[in-house]
N, C-alpha and C positions, 0 to 999 in steps of 0.2 A: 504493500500500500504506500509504503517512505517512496519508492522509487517513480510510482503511478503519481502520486502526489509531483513529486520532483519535475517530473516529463511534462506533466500538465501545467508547471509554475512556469517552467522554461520557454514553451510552446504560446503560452499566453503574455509572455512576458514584453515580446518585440514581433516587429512587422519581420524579422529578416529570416526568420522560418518557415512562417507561412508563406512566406514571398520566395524562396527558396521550394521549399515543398509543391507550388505551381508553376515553374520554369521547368524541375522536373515532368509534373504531369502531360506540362505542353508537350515536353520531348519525345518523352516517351509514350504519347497518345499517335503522336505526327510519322514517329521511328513504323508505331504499326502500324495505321492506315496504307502507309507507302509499301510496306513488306510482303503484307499480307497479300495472298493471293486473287485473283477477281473470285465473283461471283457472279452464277446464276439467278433471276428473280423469276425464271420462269424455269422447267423441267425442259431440260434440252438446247435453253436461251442462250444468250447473248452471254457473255463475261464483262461484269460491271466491278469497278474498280473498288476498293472499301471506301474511299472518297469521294460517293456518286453524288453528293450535294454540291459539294466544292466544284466539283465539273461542272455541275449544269449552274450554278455562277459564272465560272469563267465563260463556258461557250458561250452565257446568255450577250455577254460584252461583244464576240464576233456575231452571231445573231443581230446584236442591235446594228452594228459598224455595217455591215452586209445589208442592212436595209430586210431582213427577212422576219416572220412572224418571232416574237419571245415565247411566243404562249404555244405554239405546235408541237408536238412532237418528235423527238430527233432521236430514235431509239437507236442508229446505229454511230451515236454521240456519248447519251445517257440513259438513264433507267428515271422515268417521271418527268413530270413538265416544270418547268420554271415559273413562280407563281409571283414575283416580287414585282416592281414598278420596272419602268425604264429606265428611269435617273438611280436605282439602284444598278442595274444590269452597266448603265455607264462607268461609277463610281467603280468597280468591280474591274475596271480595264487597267487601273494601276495596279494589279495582281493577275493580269490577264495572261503576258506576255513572260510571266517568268517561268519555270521548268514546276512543275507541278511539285517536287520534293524541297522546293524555297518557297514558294507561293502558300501551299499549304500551311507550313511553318506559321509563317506570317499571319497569314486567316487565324489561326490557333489564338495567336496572340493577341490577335487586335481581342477577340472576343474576349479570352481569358482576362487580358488586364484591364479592358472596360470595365468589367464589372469590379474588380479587384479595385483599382483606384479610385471606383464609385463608393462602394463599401469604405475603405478609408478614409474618403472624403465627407461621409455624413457630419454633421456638425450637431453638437450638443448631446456625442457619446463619448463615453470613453474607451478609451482606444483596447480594453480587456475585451468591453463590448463587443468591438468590430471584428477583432481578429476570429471572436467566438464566431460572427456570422462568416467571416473567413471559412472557416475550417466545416461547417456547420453545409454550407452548400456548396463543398467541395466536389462530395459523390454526384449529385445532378450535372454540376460542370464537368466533370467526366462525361459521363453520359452525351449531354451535348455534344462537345467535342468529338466523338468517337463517333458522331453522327455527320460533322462538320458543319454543323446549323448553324445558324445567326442568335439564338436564343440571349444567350448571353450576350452576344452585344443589343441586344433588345432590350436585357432589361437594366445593364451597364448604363444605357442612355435612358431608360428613365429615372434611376435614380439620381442620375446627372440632373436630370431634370428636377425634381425635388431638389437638389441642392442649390440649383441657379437660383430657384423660386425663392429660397429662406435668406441666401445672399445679396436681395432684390436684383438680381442679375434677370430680368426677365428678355432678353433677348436671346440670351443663350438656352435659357429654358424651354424656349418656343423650338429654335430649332433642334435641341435636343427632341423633344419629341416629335416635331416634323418627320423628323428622318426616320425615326421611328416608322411612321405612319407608310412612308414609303417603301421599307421593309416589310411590313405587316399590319394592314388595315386598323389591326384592336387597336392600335398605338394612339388614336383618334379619342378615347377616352382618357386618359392621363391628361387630356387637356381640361377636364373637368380641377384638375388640382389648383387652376391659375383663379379658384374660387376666393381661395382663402388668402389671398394676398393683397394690395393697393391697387396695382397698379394694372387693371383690370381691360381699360381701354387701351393701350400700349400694349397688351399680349393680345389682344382681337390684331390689332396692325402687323404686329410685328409675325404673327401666326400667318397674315392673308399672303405677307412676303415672302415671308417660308415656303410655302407652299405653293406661289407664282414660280419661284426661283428654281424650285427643285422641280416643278411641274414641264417647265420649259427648258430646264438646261440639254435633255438629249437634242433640240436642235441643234448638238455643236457639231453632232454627228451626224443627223436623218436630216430630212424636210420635214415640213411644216404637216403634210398629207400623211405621212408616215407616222409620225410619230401620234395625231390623231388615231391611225388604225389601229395602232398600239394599243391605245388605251381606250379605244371598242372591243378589241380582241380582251386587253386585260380583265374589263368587266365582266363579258363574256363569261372569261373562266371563273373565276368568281361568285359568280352567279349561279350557274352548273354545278360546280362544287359543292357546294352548300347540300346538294342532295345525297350524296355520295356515302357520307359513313358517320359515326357519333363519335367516335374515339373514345379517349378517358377523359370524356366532360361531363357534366351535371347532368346533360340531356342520356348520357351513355348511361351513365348510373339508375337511372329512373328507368330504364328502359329494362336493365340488364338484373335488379331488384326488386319493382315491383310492376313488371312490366305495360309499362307507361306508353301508351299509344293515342296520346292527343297530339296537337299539332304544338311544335319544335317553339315556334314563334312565342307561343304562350308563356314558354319555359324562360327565354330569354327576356320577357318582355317582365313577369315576375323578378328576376334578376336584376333588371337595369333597374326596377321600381324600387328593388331593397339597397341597393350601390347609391341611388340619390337620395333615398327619404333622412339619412342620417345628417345631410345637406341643410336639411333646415334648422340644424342646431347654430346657428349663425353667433352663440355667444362663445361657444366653442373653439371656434376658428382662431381664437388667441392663443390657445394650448399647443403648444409642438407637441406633445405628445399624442393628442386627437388627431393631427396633420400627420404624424409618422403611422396611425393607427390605421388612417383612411389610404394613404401609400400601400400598404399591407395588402388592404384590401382590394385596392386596385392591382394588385401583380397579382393575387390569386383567384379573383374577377374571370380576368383576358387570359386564361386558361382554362378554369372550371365550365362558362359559356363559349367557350371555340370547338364549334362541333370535331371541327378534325386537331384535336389537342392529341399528342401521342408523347410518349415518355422523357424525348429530348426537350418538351416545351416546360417539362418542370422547373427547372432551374428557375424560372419567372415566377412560379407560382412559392415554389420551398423560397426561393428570397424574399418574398412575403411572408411568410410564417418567421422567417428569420429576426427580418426587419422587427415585426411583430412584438416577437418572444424578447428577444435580448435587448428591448429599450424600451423595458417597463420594469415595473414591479410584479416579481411574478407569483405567482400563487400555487400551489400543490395538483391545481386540474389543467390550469395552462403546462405544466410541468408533466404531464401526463399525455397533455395534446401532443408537445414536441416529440417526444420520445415515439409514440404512435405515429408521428408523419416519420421521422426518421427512422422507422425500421419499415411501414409497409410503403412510404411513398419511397423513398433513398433508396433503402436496402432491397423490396422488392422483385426489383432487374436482374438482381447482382447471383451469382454464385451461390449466398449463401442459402437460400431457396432451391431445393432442387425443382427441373425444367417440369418435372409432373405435376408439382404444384402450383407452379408457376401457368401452367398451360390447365388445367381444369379448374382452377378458381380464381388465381391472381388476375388472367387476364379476360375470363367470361363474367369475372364480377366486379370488373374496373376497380380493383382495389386500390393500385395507387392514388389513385382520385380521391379515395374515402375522408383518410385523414385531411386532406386540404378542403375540403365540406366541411369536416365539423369546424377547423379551426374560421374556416369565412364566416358560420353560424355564431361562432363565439366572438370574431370581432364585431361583425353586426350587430347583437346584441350592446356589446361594449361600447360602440358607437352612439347608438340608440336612448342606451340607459346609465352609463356612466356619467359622473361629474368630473370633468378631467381640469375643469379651473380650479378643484381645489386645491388652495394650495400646499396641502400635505400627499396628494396623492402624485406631486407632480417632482414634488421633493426627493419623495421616494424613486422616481425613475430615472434618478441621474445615474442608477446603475445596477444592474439586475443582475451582474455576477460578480461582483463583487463580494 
């Protein structure tokens, strides 16, 4: 227990561990993706590389330069279709051009350390705090990675975004989550956060510019008719999609539990309605702790309602539960939530699960999902019916592991 004790002081003590412990994971997630042999997606198929996101990124950048659709199909390119903006697909060209075993790297990285210098950058924790959320959504950042998703830099840039906001920096906060938005539609919520601040009309502006800027920039490459079709075809898919499958979302859950067969929309629209009503506590809005509660809930929000959420999209959601848990005051049921997300949501995927369990109930009864339900239920609630302006309860959450 001296020694456990010991590991644990040392590991919590500084950034240069934890900051170490993920330079490794980059390496050695990137060593395998590249090693590893292709794969089949189909019996008898195509051999797709362990990297097939990271490719249909890069191709998506010759696709755009080429003037040809982003959104079709190139199966004897990739395995799935390219579902991000244009002005993402552009962005994606300064990693286009370099040899897939540096390009890669890189991609790893950007992701990894957004979220990482977002995390350290929260303001009004202490840094025992941080490092805990550090460590704490380590496993999902694997997962991602190993996937080669955007995830983590999705939700690297919104925490950016929360921190522009509390810096009054609201022009960076806009595009932090612009970009977002361009990556991945939910991103379009987190604009709801620019609630709780002044400067209310200045992020309407500086949002319209955002989103001019990045809406028009692939004309550097297409015309003007093109890059329209673009974003006919984008919606297009979009649109389509939405029919397709439930993943590990709330909608899956209900379906796969108590087998729930009204219409999708309702589910969503019950959701959106619980995400705003906490909204009208407008005395609230002075508490940073209420502000970091509602962040929470928004990263596990834009995962729980995204019909096609699958296991790489956790990382958004567990940074929420993070967020959450470790910059409050915690109590013996919230202490009971974490530990529940982090063995069925985290641990889950992993190994220590063997694959029969994993395939007859882990994944027909969307359990990863579970635990990030109850804890949205319990922030909700906390939202809802807490006094977060008191000023002993706010005293208390200057530190939660300590």
């Amino acid at each position: 227990m001296k020694l456990l004790r010991e590991l644990f002081t040392y590991f919590t003590a500084s950034y240069k561990p934890v900051f170490f412990i993920y330079c490794l994971v980059i390496l050695a997630i990137s060593i395998q993706q590249l090693m590893l042999p292709g794969k089949a997606m189909e019996p008898d198929g195509a051999l797709y590389t362990e990297y097939n996101n990271y490719v249909i990124f890069k191709q998506a950048y010759f696709h755009l330069v080429n003037q040809k659709d982003l959104y079709s199909l190139y199966l004897s390119e990739q395995w799935d279709l390219f579902k991000y903006s244009p002005a993402f697909a552009l962005f994606f060209g300064t990693l286009a051009y370099l040899p897939d075993g540096v390009g890669l790297v890189f991609w790893n990285l950007l992701n990894a350390f957004c979220l990482f210098i977002a995390i350290k950058s929260l303001p009004h924790v202490t840094d025992k705090a941080k490092i805990a959320i550090l460590f704490f959504v380590l496993l999902e950042l694997v997962t991602s990675l190993q996937n080669s998703q955007s995830n983590a830099l999705m939700v690297g840039l919104l925490l950016l975004a929360f921190i522009f906001f509390e810096n009054d920096r609201v022009f960076f906060a806009c595009l932090c989550i612009t970009l977002t938005v361009f990556i991945k539609l939910f991103g379009l919520l987190a604009f709801a956060m620019a609630i709780f601040y002044p400067q209310k009309i200045k992020a309407i502006f500086y949002s319209i510019g955002c989103f001019l800027f990045l809406g028009i920039i692939p004309l550097l490459v297409v015309p003007a008719d093109q890059l329209i079709f673009l974003y006919k075809s984008w919606w297009g898919l979009l649109i389509n999609d939405h029919t397709v499958s439930y993943g590990l979302s709330m909608l899956g859950w209900l379906i796969s539990w108590f087998g729930f067969s009204g219409n999708k929309n309702v589910v969503v629209l019950v959701g959106l309605t619980l995400l705003l009503v906490p909204l009208v506590r407008v005395k609230e809005y002075k508490s940073y702790l209420f502000r970091v509660f509602y962040l929470g809930l928004l990263l596990i929000w834009m995962v729980l309602f995204n019909h096609k959420a699958e296991s790489p999209t956790f990382i958004i959601a567990i940074s929420g539960v993070a967020v959450w848990y470790f910059i409050k005051p915690i109590n013996s049921f919230d202490r009971i939530l974490l530990v529940i997300a982090f063995v069925f949501t985290c641990l889950s995927p992993t190994d220590i699960f063997p694959s029969y369990i994993q395939n007859q109930y882990f994944d027909p009864y969307v359990i990863k999902a579970v635990p990030c339900i109850l804890v949205w239920f319990k922030i909700t609630f906390d939202l809802l019916f807490s006094r977060f302006h008191n000023p002993l309860f706010n005293e208390q959450s200057k530190s939660s592991i300590s």
